[in-house]
Structures are given as C-alpha cells and as structure tokens.
VOBA-1610 file (N, C-alpha, C; in pm, whole numbers, padded with zeros to 5 digits, always signed):
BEGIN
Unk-00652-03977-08009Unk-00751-04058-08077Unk-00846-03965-08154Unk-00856-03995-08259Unk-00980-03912-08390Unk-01079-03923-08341Unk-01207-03811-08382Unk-01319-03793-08315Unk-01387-03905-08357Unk-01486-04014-08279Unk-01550-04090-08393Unk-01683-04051-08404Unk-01739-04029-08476Unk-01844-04023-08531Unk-01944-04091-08584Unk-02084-04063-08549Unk-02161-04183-08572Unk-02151-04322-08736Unk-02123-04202-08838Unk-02119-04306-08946Unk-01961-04357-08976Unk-01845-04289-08890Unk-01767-04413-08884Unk-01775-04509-08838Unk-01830-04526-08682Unk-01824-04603-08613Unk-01920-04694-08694Unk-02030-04677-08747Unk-02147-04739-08813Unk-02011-04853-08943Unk-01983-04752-08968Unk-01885-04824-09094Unk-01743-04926-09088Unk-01713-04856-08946Unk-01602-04960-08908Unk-01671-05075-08825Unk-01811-05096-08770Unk-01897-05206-08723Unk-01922-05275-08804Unk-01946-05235-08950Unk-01980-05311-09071Unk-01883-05384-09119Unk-01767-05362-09081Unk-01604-05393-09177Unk-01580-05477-09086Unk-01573-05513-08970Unk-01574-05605-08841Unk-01628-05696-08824Unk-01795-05676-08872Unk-01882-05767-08830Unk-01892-05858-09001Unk-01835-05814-09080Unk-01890-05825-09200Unk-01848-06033-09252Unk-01963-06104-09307Unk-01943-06223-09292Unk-02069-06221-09384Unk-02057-06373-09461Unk-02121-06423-09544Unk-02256-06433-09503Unk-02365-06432-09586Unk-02486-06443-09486Unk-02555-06344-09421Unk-02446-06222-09343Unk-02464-06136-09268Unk-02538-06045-09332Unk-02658-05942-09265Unk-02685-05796-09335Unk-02720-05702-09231Unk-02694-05597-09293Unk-02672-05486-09215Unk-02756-05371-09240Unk-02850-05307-09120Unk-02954-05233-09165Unk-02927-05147-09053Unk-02954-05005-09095Unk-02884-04851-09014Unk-02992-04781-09002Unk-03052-04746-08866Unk-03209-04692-08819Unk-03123-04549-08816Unk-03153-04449-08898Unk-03119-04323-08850Unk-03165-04270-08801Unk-03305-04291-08734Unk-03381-04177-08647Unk-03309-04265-08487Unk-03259-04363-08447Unk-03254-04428-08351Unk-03095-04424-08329Unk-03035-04452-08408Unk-02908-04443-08450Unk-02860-04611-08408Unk-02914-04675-08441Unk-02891-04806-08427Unk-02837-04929-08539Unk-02792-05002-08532Unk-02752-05081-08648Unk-02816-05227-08639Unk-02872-05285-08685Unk-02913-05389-08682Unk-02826-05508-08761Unk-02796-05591-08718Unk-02703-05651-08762Unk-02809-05812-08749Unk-02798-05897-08926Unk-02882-06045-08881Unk-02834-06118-08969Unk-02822-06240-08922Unk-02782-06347-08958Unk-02883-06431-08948Unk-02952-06534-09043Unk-03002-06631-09078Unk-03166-06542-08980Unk-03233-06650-08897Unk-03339-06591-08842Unk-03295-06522-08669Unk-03129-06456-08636Unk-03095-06456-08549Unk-03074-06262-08612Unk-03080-06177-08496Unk-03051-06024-08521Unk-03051-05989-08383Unk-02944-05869-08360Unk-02874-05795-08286Unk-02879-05630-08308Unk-02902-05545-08216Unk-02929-05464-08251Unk-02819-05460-08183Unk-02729-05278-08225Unk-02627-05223-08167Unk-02682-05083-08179Unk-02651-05002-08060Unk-02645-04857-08011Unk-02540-04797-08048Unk-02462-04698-08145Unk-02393-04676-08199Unk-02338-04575-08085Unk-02456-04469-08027Unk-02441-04350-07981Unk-02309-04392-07780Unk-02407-04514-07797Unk-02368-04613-07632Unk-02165-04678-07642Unk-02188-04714-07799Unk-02038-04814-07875Unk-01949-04670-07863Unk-01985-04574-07925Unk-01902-04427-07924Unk-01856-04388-07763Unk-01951-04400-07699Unk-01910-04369-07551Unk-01762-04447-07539Unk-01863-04580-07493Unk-01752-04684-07453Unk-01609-04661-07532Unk-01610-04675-07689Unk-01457-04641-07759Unk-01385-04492-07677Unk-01495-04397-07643Unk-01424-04300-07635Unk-01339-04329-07461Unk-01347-04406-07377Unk-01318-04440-07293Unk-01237-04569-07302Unk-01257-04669-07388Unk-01184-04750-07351Unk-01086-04830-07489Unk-01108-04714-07579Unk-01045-04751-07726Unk-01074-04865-07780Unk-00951-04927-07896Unk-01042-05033-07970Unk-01065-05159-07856Unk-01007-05147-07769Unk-01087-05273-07658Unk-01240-05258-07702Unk-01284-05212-07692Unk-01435-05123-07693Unk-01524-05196-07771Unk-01434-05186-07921Unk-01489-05192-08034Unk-01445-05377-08041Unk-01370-05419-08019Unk-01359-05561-07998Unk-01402-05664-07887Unk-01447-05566-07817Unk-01549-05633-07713Unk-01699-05702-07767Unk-01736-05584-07886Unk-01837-05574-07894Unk-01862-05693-08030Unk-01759-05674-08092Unk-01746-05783-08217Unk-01746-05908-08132Unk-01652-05961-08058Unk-01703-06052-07970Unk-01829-06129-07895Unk-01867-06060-07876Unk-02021-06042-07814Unk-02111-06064-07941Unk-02088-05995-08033Unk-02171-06088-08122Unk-02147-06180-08198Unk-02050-06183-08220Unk-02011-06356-08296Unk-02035-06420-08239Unk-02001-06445-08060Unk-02040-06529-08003Unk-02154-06587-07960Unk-02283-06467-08003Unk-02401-06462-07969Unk-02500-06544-08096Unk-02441-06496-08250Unk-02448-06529-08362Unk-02424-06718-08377Unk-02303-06702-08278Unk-02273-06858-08277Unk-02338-06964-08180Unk-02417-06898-08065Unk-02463-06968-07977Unk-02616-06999-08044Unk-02650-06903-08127Unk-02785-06931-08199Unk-02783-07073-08266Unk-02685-07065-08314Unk-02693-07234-08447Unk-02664-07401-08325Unk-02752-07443-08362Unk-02722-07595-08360Unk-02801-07631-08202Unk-02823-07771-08231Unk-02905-07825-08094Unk-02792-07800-07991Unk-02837-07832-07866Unk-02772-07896-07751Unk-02877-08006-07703Unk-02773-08071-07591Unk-02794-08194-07541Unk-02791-08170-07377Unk-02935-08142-07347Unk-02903-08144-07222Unk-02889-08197-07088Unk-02980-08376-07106Unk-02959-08446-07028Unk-02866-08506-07009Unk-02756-08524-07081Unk-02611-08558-07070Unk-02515-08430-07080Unk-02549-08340-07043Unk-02465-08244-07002Unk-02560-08124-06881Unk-02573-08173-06830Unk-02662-08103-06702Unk-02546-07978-06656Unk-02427-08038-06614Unk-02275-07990-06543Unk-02261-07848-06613Unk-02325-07816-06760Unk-02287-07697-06810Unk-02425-07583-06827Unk-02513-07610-06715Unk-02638-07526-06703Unk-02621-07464-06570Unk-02682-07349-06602Unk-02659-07238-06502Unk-02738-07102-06508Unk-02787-07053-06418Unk-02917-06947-06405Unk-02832-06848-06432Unk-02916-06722-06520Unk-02864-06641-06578Unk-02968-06530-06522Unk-02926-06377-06461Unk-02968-06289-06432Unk-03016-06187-06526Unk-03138-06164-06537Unk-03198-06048-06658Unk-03267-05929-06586Unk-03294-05852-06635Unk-03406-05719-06614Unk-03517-05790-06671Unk-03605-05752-06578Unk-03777-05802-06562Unk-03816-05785-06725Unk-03762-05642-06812Unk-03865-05617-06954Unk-03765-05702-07019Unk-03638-05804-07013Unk-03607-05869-07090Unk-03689-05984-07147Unk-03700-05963-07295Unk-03797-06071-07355Unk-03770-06187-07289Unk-03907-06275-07302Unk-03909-06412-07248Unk-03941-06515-07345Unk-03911-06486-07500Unk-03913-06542-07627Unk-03823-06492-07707Unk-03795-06595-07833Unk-03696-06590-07894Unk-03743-06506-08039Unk-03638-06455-08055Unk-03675-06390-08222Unk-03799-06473-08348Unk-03782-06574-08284Unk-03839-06725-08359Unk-03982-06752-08303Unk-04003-06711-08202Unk-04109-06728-08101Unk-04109-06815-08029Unk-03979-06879-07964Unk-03973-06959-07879Unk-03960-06963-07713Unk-04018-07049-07613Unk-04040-06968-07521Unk-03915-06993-07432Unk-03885-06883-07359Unk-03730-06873-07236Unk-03759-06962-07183Unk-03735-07026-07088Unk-03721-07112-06980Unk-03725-06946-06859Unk-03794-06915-06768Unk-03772-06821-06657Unk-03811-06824-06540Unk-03820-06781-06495Unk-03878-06724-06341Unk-03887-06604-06269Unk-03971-06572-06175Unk-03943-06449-06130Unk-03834-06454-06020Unk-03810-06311-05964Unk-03663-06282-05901Unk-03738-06190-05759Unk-03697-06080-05846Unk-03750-05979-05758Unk-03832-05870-05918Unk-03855-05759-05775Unk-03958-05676-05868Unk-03818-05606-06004Unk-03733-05606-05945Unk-03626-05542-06097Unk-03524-05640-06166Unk-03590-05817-06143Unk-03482-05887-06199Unk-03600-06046-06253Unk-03541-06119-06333Unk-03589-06217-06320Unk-03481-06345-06400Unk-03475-06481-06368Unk-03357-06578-06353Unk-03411-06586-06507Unk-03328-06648-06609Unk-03319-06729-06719Unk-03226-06846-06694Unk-03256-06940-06780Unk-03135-07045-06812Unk-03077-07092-06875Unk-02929-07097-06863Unk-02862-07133-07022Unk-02761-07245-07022Unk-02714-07277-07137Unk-02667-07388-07191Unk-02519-07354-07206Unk-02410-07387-07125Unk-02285-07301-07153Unk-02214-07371-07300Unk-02144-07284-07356Unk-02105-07303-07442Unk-01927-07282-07493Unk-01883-07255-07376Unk-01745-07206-07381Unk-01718-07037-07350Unk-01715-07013-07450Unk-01704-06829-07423Unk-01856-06803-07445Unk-01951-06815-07462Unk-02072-06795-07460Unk-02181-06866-07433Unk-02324-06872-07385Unk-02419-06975-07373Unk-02541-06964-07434Unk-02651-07029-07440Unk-02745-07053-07500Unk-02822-07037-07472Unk-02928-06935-07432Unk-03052-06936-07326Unk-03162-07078-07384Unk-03160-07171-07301Unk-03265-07300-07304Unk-03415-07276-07321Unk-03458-07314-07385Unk-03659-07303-07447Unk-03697-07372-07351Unk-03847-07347-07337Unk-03905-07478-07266Unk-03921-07631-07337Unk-03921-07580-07530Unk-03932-07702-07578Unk-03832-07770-07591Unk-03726-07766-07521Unk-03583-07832-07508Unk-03644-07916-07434Unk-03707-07897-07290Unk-03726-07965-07187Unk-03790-08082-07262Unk-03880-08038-07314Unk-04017-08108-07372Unk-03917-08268-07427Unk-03854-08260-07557Unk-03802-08301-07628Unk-03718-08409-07574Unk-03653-08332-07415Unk-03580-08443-07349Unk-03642-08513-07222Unk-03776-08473-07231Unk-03829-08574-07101Unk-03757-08482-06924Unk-03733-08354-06980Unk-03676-08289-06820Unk-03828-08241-06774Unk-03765-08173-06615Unk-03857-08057-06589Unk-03801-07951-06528Unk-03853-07853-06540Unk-03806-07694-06474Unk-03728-07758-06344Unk-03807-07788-06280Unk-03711-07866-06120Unk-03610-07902-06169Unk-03586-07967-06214Unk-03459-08084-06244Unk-03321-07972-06340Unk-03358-07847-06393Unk-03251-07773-06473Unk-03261-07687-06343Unk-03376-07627-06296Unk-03318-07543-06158Unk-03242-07606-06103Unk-03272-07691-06073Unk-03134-07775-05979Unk-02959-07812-05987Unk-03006-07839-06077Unk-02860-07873-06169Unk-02826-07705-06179Unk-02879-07645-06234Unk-02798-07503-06277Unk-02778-07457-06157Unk-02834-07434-06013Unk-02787-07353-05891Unk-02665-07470-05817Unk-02677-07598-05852Unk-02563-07671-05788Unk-02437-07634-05882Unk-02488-07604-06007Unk-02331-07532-06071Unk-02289-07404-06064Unk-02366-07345-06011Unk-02339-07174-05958Unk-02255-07181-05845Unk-02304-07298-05702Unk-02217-07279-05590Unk-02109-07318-05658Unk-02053-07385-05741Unk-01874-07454-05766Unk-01796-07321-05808Unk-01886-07191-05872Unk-01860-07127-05965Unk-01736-07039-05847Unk-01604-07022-05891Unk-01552-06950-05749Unk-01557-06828-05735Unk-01551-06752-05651Unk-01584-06607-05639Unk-01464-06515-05589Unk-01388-06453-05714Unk-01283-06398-05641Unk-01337-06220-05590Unk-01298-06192-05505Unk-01356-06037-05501Unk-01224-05897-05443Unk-01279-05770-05510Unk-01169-05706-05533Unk-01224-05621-05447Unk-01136-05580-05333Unk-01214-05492-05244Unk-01185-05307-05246Unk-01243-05204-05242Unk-01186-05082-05272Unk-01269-04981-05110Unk-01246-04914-05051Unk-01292-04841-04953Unk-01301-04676-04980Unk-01370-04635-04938Unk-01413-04450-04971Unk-01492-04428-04827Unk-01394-04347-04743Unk-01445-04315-04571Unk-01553-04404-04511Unk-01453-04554-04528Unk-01510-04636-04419Unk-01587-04718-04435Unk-01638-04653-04589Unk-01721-04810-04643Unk-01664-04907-04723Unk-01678-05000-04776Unk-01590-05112-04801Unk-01716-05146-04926Unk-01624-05155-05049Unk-01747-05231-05168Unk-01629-05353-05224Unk-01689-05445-05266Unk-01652-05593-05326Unk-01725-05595-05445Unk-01592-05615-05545Unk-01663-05638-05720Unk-01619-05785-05745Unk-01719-05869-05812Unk-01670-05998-05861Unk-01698-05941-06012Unk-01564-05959-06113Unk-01542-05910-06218Unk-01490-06057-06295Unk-01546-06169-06303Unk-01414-06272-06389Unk-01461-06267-06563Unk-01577-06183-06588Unk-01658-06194-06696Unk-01634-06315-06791Unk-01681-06430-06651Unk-01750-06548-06741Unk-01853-06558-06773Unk-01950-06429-06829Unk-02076-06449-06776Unk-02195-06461-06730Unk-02115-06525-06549Unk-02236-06532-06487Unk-02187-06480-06352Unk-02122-06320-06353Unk-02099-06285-06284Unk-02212-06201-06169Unk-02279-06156-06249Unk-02450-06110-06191Unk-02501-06235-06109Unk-02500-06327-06229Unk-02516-06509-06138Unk-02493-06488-06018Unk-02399-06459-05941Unk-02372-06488-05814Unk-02455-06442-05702Unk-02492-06320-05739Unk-02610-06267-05673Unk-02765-06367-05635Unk-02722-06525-05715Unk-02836-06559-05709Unk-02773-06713-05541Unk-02664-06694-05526Unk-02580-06771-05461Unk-02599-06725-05335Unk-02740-06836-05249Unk-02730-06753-05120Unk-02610-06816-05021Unk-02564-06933-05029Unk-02440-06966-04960Unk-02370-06853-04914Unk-02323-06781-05065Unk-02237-06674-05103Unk-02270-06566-04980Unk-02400-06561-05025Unk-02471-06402-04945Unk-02472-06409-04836Unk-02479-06533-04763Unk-02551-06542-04644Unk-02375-06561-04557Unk-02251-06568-04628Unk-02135-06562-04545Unk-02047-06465-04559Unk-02114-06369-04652Unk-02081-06190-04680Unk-02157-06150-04565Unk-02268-06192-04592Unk-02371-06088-04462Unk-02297-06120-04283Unk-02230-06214-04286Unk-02161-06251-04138Unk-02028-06172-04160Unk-01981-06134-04239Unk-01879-06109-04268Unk-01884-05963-04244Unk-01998-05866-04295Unk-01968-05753-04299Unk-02050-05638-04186Unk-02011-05587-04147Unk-02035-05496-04028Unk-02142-05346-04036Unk-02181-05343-04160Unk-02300-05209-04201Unk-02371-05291-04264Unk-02482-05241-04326Unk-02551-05263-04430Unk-02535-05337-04527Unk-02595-05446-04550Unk-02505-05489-04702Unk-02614-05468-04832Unk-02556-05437-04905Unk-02599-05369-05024Unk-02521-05390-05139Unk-02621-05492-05242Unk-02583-05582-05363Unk-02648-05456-05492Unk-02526-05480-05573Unk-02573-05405-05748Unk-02571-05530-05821Unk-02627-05503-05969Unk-02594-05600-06045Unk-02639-05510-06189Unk-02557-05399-06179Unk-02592-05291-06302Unk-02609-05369-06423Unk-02472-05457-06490Unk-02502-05540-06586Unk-02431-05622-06596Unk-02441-05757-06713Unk-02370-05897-06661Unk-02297-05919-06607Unk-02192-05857-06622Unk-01995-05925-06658Unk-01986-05837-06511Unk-02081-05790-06315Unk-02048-05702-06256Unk-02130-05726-06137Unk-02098-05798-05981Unk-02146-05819-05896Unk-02067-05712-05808Unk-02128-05626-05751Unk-02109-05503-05635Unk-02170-05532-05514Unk-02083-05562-05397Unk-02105-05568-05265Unk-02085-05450-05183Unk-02198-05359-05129Unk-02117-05259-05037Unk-02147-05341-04924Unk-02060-05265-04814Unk-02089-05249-04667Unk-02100-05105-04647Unk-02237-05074-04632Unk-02267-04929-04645Unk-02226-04871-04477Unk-02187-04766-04438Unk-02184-04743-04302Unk-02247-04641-04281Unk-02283-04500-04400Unk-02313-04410-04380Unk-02377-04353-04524Unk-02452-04253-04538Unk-02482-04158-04660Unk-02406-04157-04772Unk-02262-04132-04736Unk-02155-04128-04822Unk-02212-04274-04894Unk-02182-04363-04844Unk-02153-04490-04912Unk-02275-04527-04971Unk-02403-04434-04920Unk-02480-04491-05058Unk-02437-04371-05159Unk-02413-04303-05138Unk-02422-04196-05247Unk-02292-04244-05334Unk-02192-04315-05307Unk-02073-04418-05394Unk-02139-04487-05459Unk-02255-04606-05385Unk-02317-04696-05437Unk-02399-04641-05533Unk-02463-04549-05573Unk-02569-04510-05653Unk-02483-04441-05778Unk-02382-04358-05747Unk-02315-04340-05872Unk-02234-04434-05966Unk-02183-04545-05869Unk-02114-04611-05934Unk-02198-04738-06028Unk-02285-04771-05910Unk-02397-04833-06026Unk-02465-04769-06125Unk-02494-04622-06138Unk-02504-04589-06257Unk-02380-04586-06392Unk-02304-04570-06333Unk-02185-04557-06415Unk-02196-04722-06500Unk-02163-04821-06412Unk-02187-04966-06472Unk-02295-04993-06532Unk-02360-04930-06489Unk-02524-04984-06593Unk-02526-04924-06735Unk-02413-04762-06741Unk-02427-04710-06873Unk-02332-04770-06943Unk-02249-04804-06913Unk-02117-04873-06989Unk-02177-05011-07011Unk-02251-05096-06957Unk-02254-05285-06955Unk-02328-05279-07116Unk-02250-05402-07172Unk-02343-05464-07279Unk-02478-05509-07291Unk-02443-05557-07153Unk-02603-05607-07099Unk-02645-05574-07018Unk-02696-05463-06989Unk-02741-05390-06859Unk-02860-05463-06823Unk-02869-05488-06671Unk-02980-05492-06618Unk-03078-05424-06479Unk-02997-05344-06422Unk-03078-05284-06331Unk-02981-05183-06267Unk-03010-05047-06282Unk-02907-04956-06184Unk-02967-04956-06024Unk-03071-05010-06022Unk-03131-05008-05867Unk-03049-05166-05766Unk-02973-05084-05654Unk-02923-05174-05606Unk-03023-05247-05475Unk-02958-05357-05433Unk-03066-05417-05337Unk-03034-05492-05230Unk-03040-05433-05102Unk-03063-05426-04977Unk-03086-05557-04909Unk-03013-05678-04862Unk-03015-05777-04835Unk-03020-05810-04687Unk-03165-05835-04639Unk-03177-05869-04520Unk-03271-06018-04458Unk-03254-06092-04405Unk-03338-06191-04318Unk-03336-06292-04457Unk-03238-06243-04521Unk-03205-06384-04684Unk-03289-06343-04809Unk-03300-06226-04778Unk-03409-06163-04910Unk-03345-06060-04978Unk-03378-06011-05076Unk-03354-05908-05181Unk-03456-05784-05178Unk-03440-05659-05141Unk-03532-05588-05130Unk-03485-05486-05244Unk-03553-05446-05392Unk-03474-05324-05439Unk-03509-05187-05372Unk-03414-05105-05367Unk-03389-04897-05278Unk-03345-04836-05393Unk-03411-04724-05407Unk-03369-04670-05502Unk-03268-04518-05395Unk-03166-04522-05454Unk-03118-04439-05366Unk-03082-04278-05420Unk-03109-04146-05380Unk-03090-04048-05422Unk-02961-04003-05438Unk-02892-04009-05526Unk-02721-03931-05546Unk-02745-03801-05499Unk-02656-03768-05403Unk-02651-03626-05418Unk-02526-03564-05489Unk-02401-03621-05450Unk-02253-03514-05473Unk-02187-03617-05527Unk-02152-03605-05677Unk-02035-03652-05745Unk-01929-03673-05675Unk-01824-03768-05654Unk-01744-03755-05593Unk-01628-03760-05626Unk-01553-03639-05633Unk-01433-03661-05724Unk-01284-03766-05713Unk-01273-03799-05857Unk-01163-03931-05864Unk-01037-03911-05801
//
C-alpha cells in the first residue's frame, strides 16, 4: 500500500465526499477538513483517517464516507415521535460532548457519571437523530415519557458477546455496530446478570460507540490488558468517548483510571 499522505488523503476525502451543495474547507495548522452541507458541518482529522487507512485500508476510508452521509442525512427532515416511540433509544457521549446543535438547538440529556453523559435519539435505519428538547415541546411529550420508551428499547436490543482470555482474565466485547453498542452499558438488567456471572472484578470500557468491553479482572495483568486495550479503541473509534474504564459495584458505575505498565506483546 502507497504512503498516504496528508493532502492525498485530504483529496481523495474530497472526491468521496464530493456532492452538490457540499463545501469543503482544509485547516492547515490543525490538519482538519471541514466538510458542510446546508447549516449541517463535520469536521474530519485527517492525521487520525491516515492512521486508521494505514491499518485497516480502504475499509477505513469507507467507513468514514459512511458516517457522514449518514450523519448529513440524519440532519434533514422532521421526525415523528409520538407515533414512533419503538425507534428511541439513549445514546452514550463524553461529558465535553456538545449539548446543542450547530443551529443552536438544545440536546435532549442527562447526566451519567463524572466521564459520560446519556443523549437521545431518533433511529433512523443505519443512522439516528439526536432529539431537541423542542421536539418534545411541539409534541406535547416529556423527558419521562422518551426516557422510558428509549431504556424499554435498549432491554429488547440483543447482546451478543465475544469472549477472549490473557492469564485468567476473561474480557467480553459487544461489537454489532448498530450504534448503540456503548448503549448497553446503560442496561442494568444486562449488568446486573454479568456481575452474577463473573468471578473477579468486573470492569466496563466504552472507549467509543460501535464498542462495549467487559473484563473479569483477576489480577494486575488484566488491568494492565484493560487499560491498553481501551486506549487502543478510543484512538481508532469515530466517536470516541472515554478511555477511562469503570468499575461496577452495588449497581453503580465508578470511573479508575488505571496505570499501564508493560505492553503486551501480540
């Protein structure tokens, strides 16, 4: 594979993304591309897109075209949400994620913990809609009534998990990247029949969206797995939200920041 370089990659993002309407503005001190459509804009990390291609080829680069068309497309047009309740569902962010829209409109949120906080969105097929409060307004809802509905559609959501072990500790990834795979983390059903289930420590990541990490920690080793590997996911995710994993006891979320010591080789 050819070296890529920042202003190819800049140029083959442009040739990809490129659509009527669309414009394209290139921060060279940042190395960023700004990409906007109508009153909707996306910034892209060129230096972050180069990584990822250099690891995972044009998957990489079509991941990312994805992600924004679909994001581009979730911007346009109302929804209806009192006759479609069935397709709302709490969405997991990092605490400095804005809580307004490019437009100045306000999130629908809540707090979480000290390194997370819930949003809510409007599913849309391959992508969703984060919901305003003046949605609510408009349809006569209230915050209660979409919390509700969105965590009764999280438990249906199914949870397949892929299990991998490194001397004795045991970690579980839910990977279906519908998502609202971070979501699940908000599923105490979920948590509370992992935590019977597992025999050390249990210890939840949620580096970034599309990536729910369960250890059963038993020893040092296994945090020192847990801390690299959640860094690793947090630098690769589209949507990163927290490399600090968190410590689940008496039905609570506590974030640990844990010290890596020794790389551990593949």
């Amino acid at each position: 594979m050819a070296k890529m370089t920042t202003l190819k990659m800049k140029e083959r993002l442009e040739k990809e993304l490129r659509a009527p309407n669309r414009k394209f503005s290139y921060n060279r001190d940042n190395d960023t591309l700004l990409v906007t459509e109508a009153d909707k804009k996306v910034t892209l990390t060129i230096p972050q897109i180069i990584a990822n291609y250099e690891n995972d080829g044009e998957a990489a680069i079509q991941k990312i075209v994805y992600y924004v068309e679909e994001g581009f497309r979730a911007a346009v047009g109302d929804v209806a949400l009192k006759n479609n309740m069935t397709r709302i569902y709490p969405v997991v962010r990092a605490t400095s994620f804005p809580n307004k829209t490019k437009a100045g409109g306000v999130l629908l949120a809540e707090e979480h913990t000290a390194e997370t906080q819930i949003f809510y969105a409007f599913d849309l097929g391959k992508s969703y809609r984060f919901i305003e409060a003046s949605m609510l307004q408009e349809e006569g809802l209230t915050q209660e009534e979409i919390r509700a509905a969105a965590f009764q559609n999280l438990e249906k959501l199914e949870i397949p998990l892929k299990q991998d072990s490194v001397n004795g500790n045991d970690f579980y990834f839910v990977r279906t990247n519908d998502g609202y795979d971070a979501s699940r983390l908000l599923n105490q059903l979920f948590l509370e029949e992992m935590r019977e289930k597992l025999t050390g420590e249990m210890v939840l990541a949620v580096p970034h969206q599309d990536v729910l990490i369960i250890g059963d920690i038993h020893d040092n080793t296994g945090y020192d797995v847990l801390a690299h590997m959640t860094m690793d996911f947090f630098a690769d995710g589209l949507v990163p939200i927290t490399s600090l994993p968190f410590v689940y006891n008496n039905g609570k979320l506590e974030p640990i920041f844990i010290m890596a010591k020794n790389r551990l080789k593949e």
